[in-house]
N, C-alpha and C positions, 0 to 999 in steps of 0.2 A: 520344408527345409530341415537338413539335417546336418552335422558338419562332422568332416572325416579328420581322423589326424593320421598323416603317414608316420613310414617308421623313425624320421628325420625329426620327428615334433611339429612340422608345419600342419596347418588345419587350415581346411577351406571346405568352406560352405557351399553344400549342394543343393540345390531348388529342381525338385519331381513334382510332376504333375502328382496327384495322391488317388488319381482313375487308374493309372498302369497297371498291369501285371506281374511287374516285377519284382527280384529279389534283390538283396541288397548288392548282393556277387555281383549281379548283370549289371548293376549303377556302377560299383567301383568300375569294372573292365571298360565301361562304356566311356568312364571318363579319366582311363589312361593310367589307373593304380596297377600297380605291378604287384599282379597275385596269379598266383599258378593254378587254380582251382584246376586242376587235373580231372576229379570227378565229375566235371559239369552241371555239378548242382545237386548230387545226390546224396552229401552229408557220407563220402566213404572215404575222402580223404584229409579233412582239417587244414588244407592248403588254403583255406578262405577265412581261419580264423581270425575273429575281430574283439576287444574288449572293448566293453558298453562304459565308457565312460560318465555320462549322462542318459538316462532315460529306458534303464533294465526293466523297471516296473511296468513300462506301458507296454513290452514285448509279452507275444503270448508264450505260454511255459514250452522248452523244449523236448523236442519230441524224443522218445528213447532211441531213434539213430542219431541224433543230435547228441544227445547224452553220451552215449558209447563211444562216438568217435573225441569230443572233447575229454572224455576220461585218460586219452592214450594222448594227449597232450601233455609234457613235462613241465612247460610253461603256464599251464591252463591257470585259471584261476574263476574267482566267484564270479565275475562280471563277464566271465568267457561264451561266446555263439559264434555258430558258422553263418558268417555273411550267405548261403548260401539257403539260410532256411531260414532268413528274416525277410518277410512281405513286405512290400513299400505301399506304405498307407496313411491319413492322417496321424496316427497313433507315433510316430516318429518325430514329430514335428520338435525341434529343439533338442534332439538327440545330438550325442555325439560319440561318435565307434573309431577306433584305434587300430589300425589295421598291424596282427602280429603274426600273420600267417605268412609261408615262405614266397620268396622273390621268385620271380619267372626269369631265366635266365637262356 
């Protein structure tokens, strides 16, 4: 379980299996957050970015395209990841991620 806040301040709690394959991108869209993840998961466009509100330590360090691309954020900041290169795994459990990446319109 993990809890998202959109860009509104509402948060609700998500419950993943912690077997899946997935990333975080593919839970948000799955469950209807409105992110444009244009690159589909490849960390080239920062459309999925998320601030780790709670639980940055247990995430593993980001990778240098993950790095490069949150550098060219204006907004970025220390707790900044792309939803799109966080694993869904026990290691989440009590997280909470801030969705600041742009709107799908």
């Amino acid at each position: 379980r993990f809890t998202i806040e959109d860009r509104d301040g509402a948060r609700r709690e998500i419950e993943v299996p912690g077997d899946i394959n997935f990333s975080l991108m593919e839970i948000l869209k799955a469950n209807e957050y409105n992110i444009m993840a244009t690159c589909g998961g490849m960390a080239l466009c920062a459309t999925c970015h998320v601030e780790v509100v709670n639980g940055l330590d247990a995430l593993p360090p980001m990778t240098d395209a993950e790095l490069d691309m949150i550098d060219t954020l204006p907004d970025a900041t220390q707790e900044s990841r792309l939803a799109c290169q966080i694993r869904i795994d026990g290691s989440l459990e009590g997280a909470v991620f801030r969705i600041r990446g742009e709107e799908f319109e």
